[in-house]
matplotlib code that plots the C-alpha trace (Angstrom):
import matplotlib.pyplot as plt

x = [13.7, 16.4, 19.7, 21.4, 23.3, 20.6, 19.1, 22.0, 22.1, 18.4, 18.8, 17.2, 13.5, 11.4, 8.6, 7.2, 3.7, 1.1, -2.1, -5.0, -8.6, -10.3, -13.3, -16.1, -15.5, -11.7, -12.7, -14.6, -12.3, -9.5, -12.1, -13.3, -10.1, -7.0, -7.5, -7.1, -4.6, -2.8, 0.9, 1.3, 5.5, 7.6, 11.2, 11.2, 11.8, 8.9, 7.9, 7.1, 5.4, 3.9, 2.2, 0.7, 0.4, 2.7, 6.0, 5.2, 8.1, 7.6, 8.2, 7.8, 6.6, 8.2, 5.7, 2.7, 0.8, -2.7, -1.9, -3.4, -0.2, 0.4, -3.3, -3.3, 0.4, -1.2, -4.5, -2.3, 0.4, -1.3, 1.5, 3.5, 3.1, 3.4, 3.5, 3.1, 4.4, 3.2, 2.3, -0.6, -4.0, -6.5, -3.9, -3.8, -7.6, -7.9, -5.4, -7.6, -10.9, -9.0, -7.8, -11.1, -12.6, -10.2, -10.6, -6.5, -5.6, -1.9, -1.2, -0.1, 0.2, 2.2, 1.7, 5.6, 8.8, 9.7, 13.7, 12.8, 10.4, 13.1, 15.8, 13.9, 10.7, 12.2, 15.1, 18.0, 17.8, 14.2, 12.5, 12.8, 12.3, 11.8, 9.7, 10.2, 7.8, 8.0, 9.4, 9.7, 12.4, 13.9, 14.3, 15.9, 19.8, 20.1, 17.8, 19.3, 20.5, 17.2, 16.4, 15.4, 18.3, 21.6, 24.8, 23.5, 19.8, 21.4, 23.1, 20.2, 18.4, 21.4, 20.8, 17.2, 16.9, 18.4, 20.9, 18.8, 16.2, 15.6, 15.5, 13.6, 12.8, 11.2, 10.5, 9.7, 12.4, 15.6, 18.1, 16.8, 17.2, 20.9, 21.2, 20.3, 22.1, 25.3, 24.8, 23.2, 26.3, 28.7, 27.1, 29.0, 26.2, 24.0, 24.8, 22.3, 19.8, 19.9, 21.2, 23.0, 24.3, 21.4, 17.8, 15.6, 11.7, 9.2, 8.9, 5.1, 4.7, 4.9, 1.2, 1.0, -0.8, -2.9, -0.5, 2.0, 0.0, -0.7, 2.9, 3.6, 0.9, 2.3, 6.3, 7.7, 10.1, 10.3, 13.3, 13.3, 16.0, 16.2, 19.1, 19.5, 21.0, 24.6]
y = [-15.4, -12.7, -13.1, -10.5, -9.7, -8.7, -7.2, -4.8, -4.4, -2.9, -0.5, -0.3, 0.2, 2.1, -0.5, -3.7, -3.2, -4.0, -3.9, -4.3, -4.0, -0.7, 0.0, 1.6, 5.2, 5.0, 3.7, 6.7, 9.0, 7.8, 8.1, 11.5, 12.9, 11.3, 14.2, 17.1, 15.6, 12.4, 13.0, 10.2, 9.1, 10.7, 10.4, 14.7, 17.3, 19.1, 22.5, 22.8, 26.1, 25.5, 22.1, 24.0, 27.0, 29.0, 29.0, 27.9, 26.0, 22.3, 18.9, 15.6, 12.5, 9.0, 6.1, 8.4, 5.3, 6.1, 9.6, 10.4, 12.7, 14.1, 15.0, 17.1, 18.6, 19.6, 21.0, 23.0, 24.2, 25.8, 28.0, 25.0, 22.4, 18.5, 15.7, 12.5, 9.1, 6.3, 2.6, 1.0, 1.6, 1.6, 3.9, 6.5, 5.8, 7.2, 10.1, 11.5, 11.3, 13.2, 15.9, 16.2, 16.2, 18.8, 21.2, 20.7, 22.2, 21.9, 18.4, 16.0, 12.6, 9.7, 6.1, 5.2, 4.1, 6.7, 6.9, 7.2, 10.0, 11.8, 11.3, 11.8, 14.0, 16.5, 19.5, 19.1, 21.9, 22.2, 20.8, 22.1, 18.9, 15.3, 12.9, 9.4, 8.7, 4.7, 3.0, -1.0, -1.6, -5.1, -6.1, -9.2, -8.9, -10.6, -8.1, -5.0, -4.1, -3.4, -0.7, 2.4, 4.6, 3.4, 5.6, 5.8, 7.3, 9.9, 11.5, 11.7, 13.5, 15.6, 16.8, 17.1, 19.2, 23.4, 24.4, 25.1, 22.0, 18.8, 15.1, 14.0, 10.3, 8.1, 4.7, 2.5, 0.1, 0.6, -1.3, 1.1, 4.5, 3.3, 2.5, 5.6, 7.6, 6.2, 6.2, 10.0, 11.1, 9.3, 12.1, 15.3, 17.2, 16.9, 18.1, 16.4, 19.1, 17.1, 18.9, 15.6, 14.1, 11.4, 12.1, 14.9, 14.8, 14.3, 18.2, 19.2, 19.9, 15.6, 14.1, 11.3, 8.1, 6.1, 2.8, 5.3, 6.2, 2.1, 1.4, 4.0, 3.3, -0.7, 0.8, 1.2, 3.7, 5.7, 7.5, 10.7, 12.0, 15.4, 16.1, 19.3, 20.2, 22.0]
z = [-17.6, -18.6, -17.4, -15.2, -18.4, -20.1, -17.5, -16.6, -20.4, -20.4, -17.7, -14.2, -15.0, -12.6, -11.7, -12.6, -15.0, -12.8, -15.0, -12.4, -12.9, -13.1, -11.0, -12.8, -11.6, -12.9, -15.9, -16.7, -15.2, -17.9, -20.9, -20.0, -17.7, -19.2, -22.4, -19.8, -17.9, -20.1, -21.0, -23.7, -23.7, -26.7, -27.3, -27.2, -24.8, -23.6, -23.5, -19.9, -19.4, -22.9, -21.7, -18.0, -19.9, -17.6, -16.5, -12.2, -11.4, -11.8, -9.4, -11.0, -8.6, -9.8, -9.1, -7.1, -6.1, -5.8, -6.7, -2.8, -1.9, -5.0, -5.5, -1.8, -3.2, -6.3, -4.4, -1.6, -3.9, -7.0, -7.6, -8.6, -11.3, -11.3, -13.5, -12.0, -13.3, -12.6, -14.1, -12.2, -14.0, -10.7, -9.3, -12.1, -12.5, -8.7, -9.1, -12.0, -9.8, -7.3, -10.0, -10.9, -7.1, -5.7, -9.1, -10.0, -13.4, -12.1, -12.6, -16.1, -15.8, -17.6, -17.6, -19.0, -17.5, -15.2, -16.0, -20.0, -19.2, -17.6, -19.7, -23.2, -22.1, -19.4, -20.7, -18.5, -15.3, -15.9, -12.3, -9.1, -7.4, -7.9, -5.6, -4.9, -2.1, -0.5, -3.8, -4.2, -1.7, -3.4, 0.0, -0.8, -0.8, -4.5, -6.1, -4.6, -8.3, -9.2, -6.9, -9.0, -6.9, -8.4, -9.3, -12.9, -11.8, -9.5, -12.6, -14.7, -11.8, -11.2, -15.0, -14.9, -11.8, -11.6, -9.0, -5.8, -6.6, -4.7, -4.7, -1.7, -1.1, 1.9, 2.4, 5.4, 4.7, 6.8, 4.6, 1.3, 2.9, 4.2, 0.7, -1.0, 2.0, 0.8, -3.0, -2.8, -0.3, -3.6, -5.8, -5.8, -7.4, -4.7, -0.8, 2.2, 3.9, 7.3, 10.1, 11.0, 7.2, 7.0, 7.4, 7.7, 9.5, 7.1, 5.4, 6.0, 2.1, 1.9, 3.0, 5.6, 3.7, 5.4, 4.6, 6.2, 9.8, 9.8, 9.7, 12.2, 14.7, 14.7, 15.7, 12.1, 11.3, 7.9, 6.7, 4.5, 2.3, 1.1, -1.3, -2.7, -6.3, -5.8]

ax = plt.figure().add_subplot(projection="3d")
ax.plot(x, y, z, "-o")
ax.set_aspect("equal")
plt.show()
């Protein structure tokens, strides 16, 4: 088991690999969709409008699930473009069937670590916005480290995304969106949209999940975050 040494030594890493088995559609959807849409990790900056083959401003989702919200992003917003990142097989499996369902051309997908692909694969300024929708909380106290929204992972994000761009966040966990609150209010390159300094009504551009309507319909709360790039 690594030591919190080595751990803090490695970096915070955006998710734990979660291989899962792959039903049959999403098996064929990654052998005959992941060439359209697969975005294989390189230590190099890409070329952005070279990759969608034009230069629609671009939002990049960090850990997209089952790919359900940004597949309706992607579907009502063809003017912009998206990469999704994202570790789970069945989940990526899914997001492609719903690329290819809803006829998205829009949309490039890796299956990396989420903080290397931003800080080798993206040019700094180059996204106007960065998603992270309901990550893993950490809930308990000793592992709050490990939460993917440190000091550290604002700064990269605060590179990566131009003047006038976005960070927006949510999760269902109280304790986590106090927790980014006060490490995103720490970070002079970004200023809170909320009328009141914490948290903002979830933007209509953001999809409800179903996982989301459960929690709501049983009394839970869910917190968003909008930050914008000063």
């Amino acid at each position: 088991m690594p030591t919190d040494t080595q751990h803090q030594r490695r970096g915070i890493r955006s998710f734990v690999l979660r291989q899962g088995r792959l039903t049959k559609g999403q098996q064929r959807a990654f052998e005959q969709l992941w060439p359209c849409f697969g975005l294989e990790y390189r230590p190099d900056p890409l070329d952005l409008a070279g990759l969608f083959g034009n230069a629609n401003p671009v939002f990049l989702e960090i850990g997209f699930g089952n790919g359900e919200s940004l597949a309706t992003m992607a579907r009502d917003n063809p003017q912009r473009n998206y990469i999704g990142i994202e570790v789970h097989g069945p989940g990526v499996g899914h997001l492609l069937m719903k690329l290819e369902e809803y006829g998205c051309s829009n949309v490039r997908v890796c299956r990396h670590d989420a903080v290397e692909v931003l800080r080798d694969m993206i040019p700094d300024g180059a996204l106007s916005g960065v998603y992270l929708f309901f990550p893993d909380p950490w809930h308990k106290k000793r592992h709050h480290k490990r939460r993917i929204v440190q000091a550290d992972f604002v700064a990269l994000l605060a590179r990566k995304i131009r003047p006038g761009g976005q960070f927006h966040a949510a999760t269902d966990w109280e304790n986590y969106a106090e927790h980014m609150l006060e490490v995103l209010k720490d970070a002079p390159q970004f200023c809170n949209t909320a009328d009141r300094s914490d948290y903002v009504p979830r933007p209509d551009y953001r999809p409800l999940t179903k996982f989301e309507q459960r929690g709501l319909h049983l009394g839970h709360g869910v917190w968003d975050l909008v930050f914008e790039r000063r």
